[in-house]
Residue frames relative to the residue before (quaternion, step in Angstrom):
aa qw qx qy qz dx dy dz
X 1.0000 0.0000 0.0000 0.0000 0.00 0.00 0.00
X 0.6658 0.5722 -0.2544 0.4057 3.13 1.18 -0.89
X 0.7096 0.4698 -0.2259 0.4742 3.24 0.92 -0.56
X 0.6238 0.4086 -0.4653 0.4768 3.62 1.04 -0.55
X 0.7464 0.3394 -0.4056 0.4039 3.72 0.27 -0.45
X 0.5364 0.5868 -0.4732 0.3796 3.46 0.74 0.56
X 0.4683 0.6744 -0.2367 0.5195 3.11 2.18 -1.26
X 0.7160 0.5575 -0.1939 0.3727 3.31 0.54 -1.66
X 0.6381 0.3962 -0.2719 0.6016 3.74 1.31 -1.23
X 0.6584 0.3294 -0.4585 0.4978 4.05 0.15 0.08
X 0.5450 0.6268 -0.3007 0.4687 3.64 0.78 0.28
X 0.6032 0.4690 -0.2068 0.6111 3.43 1.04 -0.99
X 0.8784 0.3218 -0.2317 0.2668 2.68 0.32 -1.45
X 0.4009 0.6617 -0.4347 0.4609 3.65 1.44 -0.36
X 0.7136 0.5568 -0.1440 0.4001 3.35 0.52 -1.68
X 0.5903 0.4885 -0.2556 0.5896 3.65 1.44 -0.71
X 0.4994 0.5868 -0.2922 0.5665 3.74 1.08 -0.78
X 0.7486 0.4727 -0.2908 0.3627 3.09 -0.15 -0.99
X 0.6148 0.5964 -0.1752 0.4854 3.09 0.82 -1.62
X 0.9036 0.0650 -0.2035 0.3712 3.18 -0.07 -0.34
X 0.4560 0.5788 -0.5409 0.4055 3.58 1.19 0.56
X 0.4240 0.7032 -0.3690 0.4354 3.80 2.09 -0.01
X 0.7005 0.5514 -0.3173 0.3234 3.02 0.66 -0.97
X 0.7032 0.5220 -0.0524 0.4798 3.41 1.14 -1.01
X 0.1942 0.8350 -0.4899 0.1586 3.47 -0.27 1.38
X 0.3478 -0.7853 0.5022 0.1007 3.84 -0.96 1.16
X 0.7465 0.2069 -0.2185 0.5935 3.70 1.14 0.09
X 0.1319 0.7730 -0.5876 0.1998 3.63 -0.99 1.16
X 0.2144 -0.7073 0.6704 0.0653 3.28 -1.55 0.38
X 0.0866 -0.7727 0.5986 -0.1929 3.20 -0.82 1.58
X 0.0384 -0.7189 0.6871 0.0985 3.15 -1.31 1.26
X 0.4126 -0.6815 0.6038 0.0246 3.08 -1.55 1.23
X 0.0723 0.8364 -0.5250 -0.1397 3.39 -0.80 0.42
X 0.4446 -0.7461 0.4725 0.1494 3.72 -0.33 1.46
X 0.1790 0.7685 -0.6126 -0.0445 3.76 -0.70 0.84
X 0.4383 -0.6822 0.5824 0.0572 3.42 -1.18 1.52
X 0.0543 -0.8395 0.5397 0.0318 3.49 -0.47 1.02
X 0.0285 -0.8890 0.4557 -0.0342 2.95 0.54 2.00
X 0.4554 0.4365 -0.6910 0.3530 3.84 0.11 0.26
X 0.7851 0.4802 -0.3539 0.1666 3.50 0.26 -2.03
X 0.6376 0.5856 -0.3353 0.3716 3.73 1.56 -0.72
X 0.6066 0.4459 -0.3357 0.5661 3.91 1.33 -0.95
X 0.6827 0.4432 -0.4597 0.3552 3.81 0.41 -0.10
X 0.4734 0.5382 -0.3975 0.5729 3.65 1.91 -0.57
X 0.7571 0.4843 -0.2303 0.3731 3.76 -0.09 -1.65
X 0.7564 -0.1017 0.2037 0.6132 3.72 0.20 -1.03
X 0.4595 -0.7739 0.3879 -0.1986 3.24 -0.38 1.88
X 0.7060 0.2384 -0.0463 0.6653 3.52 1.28 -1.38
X 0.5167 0.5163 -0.3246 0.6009 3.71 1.35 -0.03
X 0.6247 0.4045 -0.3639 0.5600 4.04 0.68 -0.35
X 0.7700 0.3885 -0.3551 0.3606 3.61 0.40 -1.36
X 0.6031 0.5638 -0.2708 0.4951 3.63 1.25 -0.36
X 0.8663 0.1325 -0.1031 0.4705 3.61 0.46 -0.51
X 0.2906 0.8791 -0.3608 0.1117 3.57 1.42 0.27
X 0.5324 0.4714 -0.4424 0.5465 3.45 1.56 -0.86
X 0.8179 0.4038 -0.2529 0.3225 3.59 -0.03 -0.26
X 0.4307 0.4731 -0.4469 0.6253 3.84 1.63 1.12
X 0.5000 -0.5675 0.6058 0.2471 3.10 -1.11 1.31
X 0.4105 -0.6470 0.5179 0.3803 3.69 -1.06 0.32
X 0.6913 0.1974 -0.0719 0.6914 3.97 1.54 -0.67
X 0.0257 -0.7686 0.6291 0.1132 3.03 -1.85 -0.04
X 0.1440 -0.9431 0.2997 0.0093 3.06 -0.41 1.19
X 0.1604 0.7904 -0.5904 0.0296 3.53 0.60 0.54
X 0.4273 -0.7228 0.5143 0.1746 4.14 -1.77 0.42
X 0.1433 -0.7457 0.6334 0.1490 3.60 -0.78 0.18
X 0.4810 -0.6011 0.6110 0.1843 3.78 -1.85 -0.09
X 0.0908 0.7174 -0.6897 -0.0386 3.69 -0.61 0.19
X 0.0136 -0.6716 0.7353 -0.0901 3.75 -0.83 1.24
X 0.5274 0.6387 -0.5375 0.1577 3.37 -1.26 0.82
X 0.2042 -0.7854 0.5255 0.2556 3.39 -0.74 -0.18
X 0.7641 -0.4194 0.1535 0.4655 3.92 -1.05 0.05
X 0.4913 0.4553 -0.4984 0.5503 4.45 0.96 0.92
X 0.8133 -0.1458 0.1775 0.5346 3.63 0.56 -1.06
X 0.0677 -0.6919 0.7010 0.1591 3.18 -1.69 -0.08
X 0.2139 -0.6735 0.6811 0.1916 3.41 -1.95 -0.76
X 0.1989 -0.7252 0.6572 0.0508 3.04 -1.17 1.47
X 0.1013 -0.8916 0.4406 -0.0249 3.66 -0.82 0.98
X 0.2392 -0.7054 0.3967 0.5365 3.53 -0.17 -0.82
X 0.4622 -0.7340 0.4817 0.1250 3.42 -1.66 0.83
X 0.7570 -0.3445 0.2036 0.5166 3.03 -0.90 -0.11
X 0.6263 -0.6636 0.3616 0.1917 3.26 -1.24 1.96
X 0.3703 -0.6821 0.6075 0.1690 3.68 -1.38 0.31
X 0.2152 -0.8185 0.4467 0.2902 3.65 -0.71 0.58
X 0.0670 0.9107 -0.3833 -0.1387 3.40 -0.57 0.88
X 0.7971 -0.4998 0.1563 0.3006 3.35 -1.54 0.76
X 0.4633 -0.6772 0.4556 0.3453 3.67 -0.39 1.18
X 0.6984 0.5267 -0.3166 0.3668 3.84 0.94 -0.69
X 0.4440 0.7149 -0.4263 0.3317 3.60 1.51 -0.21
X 0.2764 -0.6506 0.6542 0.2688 3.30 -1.24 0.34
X 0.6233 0.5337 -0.3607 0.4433 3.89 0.59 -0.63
X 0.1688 -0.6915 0.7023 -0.0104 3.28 -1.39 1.79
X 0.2161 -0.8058 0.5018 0.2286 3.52 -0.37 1.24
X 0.1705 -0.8416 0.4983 0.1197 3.35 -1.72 0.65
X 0.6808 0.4745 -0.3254 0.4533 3.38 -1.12 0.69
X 0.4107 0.8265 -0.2741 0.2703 3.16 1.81 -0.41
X 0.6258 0.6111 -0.1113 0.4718 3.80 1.71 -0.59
X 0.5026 0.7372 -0.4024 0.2047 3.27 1.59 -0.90
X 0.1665 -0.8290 0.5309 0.0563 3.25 -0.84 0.46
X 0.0018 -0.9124 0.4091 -0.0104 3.83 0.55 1.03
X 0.1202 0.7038 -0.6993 -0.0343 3.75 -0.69 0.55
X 0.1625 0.7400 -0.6512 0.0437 3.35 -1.59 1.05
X 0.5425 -0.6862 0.4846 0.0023 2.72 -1.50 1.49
X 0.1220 -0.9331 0.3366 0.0330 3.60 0.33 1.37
X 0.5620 0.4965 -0.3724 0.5468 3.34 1.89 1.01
X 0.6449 0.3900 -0.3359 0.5649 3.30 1.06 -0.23
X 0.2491 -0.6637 0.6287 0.3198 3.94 0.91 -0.81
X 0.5914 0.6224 -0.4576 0.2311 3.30 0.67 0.96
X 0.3648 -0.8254 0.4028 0.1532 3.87 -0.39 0.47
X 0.0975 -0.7911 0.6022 -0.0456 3.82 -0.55 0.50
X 0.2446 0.7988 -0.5083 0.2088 3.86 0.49 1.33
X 0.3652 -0.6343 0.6500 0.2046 3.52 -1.11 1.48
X 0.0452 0.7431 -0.6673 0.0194 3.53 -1.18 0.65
X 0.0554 -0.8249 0.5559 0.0864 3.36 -0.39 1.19
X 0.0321 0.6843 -0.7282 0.0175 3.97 -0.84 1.04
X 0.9274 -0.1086 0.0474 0.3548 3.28 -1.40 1.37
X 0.6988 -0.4257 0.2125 0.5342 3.67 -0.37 -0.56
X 0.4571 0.4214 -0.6070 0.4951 3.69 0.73 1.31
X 0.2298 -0.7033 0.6381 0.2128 3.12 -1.95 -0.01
X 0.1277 -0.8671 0.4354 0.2055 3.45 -0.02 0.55
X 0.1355 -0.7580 0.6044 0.2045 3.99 -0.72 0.54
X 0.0666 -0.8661 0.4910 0.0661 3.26 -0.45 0.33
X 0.0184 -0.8006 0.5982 -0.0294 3.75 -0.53 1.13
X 0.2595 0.7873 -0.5045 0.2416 3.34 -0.52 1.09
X 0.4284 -0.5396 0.5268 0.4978 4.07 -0.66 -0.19
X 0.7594 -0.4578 0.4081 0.2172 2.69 -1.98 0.82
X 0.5320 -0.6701 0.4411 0.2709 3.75 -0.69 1.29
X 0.6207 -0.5555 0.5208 0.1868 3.64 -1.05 0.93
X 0.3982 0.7294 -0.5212 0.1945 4.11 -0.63 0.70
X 0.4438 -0.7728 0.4510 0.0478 3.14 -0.41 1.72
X 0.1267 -0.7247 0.6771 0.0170 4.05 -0.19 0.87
X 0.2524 -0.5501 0.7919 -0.0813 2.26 -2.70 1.17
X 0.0588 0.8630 -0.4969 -0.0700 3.31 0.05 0.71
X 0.1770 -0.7352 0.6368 0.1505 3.96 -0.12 1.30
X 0.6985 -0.4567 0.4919 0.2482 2.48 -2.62 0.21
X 0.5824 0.6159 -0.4515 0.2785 3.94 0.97 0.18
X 0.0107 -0.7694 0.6386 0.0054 3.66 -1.10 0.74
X 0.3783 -0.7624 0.5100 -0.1245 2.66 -1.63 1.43
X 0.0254 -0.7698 0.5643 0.2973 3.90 -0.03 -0.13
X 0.0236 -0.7697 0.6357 -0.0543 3.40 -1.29 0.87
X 0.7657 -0.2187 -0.0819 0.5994 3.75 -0.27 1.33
X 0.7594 -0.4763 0.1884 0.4013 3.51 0.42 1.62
X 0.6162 0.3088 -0.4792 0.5434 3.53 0.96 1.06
X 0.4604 -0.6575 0.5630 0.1970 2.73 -1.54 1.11
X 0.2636 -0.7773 0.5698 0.0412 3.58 -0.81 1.70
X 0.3656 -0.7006 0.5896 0.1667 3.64 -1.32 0.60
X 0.2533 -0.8051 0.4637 0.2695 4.34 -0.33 0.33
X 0.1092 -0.7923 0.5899 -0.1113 3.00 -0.90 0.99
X 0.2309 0.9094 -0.3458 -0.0077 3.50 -0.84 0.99
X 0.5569 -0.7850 0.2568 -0.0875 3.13 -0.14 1.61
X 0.2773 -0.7867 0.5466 0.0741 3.49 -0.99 1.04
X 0.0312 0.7466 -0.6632 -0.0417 4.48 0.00 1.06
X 0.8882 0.0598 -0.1946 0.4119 2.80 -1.60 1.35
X 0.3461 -0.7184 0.4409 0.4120 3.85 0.97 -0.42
X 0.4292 0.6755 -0.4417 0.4055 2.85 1.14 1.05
X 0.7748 0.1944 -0.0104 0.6015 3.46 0.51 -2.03
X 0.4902 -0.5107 0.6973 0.1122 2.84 -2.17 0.79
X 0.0399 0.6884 -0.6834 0.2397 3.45 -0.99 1.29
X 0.1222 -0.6746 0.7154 -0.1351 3.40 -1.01 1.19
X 0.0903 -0.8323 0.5160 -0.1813 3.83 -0.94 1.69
X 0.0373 0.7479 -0.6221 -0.2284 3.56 -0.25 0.67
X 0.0217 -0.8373 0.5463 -0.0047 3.61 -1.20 0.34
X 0.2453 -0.8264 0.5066 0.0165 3.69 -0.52 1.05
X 0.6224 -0.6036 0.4734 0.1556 3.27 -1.28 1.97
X 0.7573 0.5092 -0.2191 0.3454 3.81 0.68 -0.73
X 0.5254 0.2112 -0.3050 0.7657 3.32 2.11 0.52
X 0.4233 -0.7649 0.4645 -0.1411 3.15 -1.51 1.58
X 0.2700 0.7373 -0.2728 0.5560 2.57 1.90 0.55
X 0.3688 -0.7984 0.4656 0.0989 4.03 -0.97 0.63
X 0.7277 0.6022 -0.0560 0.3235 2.59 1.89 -0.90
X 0.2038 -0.7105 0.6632 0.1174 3.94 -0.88 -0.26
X 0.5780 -0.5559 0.4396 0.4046 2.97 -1.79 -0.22
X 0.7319 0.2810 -0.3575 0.5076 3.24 -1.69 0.67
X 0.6493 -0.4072 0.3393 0.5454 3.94 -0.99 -0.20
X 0.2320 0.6859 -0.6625 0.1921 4.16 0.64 0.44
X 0.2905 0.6801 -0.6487 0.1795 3.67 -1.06 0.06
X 0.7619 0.5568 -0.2823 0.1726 2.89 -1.93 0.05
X 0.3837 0.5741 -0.3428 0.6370 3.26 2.38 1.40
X 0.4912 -0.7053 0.4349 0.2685 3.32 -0.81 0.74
X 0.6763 0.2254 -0.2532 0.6540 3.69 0.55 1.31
X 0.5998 -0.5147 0.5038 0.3485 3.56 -1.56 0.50
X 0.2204 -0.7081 0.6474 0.1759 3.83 -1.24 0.94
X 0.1380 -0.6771 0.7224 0.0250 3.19 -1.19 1.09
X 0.8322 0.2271 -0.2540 0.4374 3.69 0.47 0.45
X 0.0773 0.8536 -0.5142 0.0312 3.56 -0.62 1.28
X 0.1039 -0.8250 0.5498 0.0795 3.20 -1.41 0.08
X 0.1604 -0.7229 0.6696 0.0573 3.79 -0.91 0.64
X 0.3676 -0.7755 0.4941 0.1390 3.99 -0.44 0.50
X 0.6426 0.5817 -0.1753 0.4669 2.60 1.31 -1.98
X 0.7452 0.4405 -0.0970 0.4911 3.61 0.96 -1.22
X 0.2986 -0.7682 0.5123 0.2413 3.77 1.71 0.32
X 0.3944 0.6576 -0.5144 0.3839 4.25 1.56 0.86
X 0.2636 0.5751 -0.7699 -0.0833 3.33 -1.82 -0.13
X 0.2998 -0.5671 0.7664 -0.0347 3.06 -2.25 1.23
X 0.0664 0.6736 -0.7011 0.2244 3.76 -0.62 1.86
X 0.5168 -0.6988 0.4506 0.2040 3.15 -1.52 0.69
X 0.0124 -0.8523 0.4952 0.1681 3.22 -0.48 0.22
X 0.6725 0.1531 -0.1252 0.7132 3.93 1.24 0.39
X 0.1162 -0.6402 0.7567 0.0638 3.16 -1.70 1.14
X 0.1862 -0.6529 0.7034 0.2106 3.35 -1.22 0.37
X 0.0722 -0.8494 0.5214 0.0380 3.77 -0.80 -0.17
X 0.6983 0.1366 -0.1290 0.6907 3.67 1.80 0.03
X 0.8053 0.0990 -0.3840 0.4407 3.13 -1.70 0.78
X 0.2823 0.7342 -0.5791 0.2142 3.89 0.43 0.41
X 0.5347 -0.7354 0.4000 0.1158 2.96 -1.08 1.36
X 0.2371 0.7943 -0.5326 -0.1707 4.04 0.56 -0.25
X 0.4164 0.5227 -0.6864 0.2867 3.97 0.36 0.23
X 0.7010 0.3735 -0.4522 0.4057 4.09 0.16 -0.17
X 0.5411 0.5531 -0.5310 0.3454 3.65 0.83 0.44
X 0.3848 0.7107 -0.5496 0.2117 3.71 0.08 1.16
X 0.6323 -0.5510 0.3748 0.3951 3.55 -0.99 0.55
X 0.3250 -0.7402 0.4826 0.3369 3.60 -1.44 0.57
X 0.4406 -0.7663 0.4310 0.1814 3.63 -1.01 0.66
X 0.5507 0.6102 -0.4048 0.4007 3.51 1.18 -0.28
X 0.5832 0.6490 -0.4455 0.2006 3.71 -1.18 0.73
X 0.4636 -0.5063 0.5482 0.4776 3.05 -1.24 -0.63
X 0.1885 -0.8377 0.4461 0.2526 3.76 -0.49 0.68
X 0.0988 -0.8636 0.4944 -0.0039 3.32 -1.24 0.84
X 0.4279 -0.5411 0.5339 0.4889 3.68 -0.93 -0.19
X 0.7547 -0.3907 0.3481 0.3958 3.41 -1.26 -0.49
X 0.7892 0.3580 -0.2440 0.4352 2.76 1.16 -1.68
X 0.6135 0.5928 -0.3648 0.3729 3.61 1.02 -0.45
X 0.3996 0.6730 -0.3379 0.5227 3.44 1.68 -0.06
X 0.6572 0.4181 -0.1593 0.6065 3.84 0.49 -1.97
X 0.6776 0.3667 -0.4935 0.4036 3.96 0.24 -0.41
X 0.5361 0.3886 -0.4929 0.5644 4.05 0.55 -0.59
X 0.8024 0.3852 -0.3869 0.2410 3.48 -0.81 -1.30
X 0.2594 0.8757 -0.1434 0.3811 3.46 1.63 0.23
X 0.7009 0.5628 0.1160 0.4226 2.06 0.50 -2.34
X 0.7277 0.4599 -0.0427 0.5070 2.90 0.62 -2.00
X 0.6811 0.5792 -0.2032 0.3992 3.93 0.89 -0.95
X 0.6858 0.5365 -0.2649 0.4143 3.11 0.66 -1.26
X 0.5853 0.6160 -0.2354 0.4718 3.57 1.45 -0.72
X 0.7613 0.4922 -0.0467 0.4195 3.36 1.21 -0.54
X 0.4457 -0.7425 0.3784 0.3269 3.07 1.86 -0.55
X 0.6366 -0.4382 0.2638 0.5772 3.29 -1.15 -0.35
X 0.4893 0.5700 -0.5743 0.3254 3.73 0.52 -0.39
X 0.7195 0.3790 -0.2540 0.5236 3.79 0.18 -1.40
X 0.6170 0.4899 -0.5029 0.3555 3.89 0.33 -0.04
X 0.6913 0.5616 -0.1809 0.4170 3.44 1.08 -1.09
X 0.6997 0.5090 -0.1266 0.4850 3.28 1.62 -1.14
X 0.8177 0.3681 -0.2010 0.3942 3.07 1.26 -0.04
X 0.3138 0.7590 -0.2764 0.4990 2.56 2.19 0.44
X 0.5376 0.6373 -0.3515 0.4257 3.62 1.40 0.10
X 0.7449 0.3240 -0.3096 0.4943 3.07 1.23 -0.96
X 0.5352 0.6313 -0.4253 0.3663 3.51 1.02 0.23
X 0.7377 0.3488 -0.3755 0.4394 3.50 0.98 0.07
């Protein structure tokens, strides 16, 4: 007798083991879907341009991306395309990025098409100071912790992100929470990036390599063109081009 319920407790307890080495996973694939809240940003940015052309601003915009990687690197890409309305007036941007980072070196490798440049960009992993509160969310069946956050000491960025992927990472070059974020936000940019599918087996990571087309740049020599290009534009083009800066 004695022995089966000793049997029985190494059983459980294997079986408890198990269980929760399940929970915990270092390679996935994650689609993200980005929505652009374009009425609320053209009524902030250019005011007499919303009241004038408003039937014609989507109220959202929705376009998806991929994140494959596991706890050395990943790649954030775009996914599978959205069809949009020939009557819109809204050209979406940033919508091309292509991001590969390397989460031992802290080093980053992001295609950024703007307009007829391409920008490659090789540089370390941008600087962003977390806050991690006490609020928790579930988002595609993981439970996510909030966390919010200061890039470049510039932008405001608010992240939910969950201990049970081992991953650092997020979408775009975000990173740098103890667990993969599957939920993001920028204000300033009227953006958020939420999952909407984990994968968590058979993921593929030989397509997780950096892209090679561009002009190559640092960051900051990047933010000095788009500049360039901004300052012409006002605040609208400062704000709008602030996508491809993150």
């Amino acid at each position: 007798m004695k022995r089966l319920i000793l049997l029985l407790i190494a059983i459980f307890l294997v079986h408890s083991l198990l269980q929760a080495q399940a929970l915990f996973y270092n390679t996935i694939k994650v689609e993200f879907e980005k929505t652009v809240y374009v009425q609320q940003m053209y009524k902030e940015l250019l005011p007499e341009y919303f009241d004038r052309n408003k039937a014609n601003l989507p109220i959202t915009a929705l376009s998806y991306f991929e994140f494959i990687g596991d706890t050395t690197k990943s790649i954030f890409k775009p996914g599978r395309e959205v069809p949009v309305s020939p009557r819109s007036w809204y050209s979406p941007i940033a919508d091309k990025n292509i991001v590969y980072t390397d989460y031992k070196s802290d080093r980053v490798v992001a295609q950024k098409p703007m307009y007829e440049e391409t920008f490659l960009v090789e540089d370390s992993l941008a600087k962003i100071k977390w806050k991690i509160t006490a609020d928790l969310r579930e988002i595609a069946g993981f439970e996510c912790r909030k966390a919010v956050g200061i890039l470049n000491d510039s932008i405001g960025v608010f992240a939910f992100y969950t201990d049970n992927i081992l991953i650092p990472g997020g979408p775009e070059s975000i990173h740098g929470l103890p667990g993969m974020i599957l939920g993001m936000g920028i204000p300033r940019l009227h953006t958020t990036w939420f999952a909407t599918k984990v994968e968590v087996s058979g993921v593929n990571m030989n397509i997780v390599l950096p892209a090679t087309k561009g002009k190559k740049v640092t960051y900051k020599t990047m933010m000095e063109a788009i500049n360039k290009v901004a300052n012409r534009w006002g605040d609208y083009g400062k704000k709008m081009l602030l996508n491809i800066a993150i």
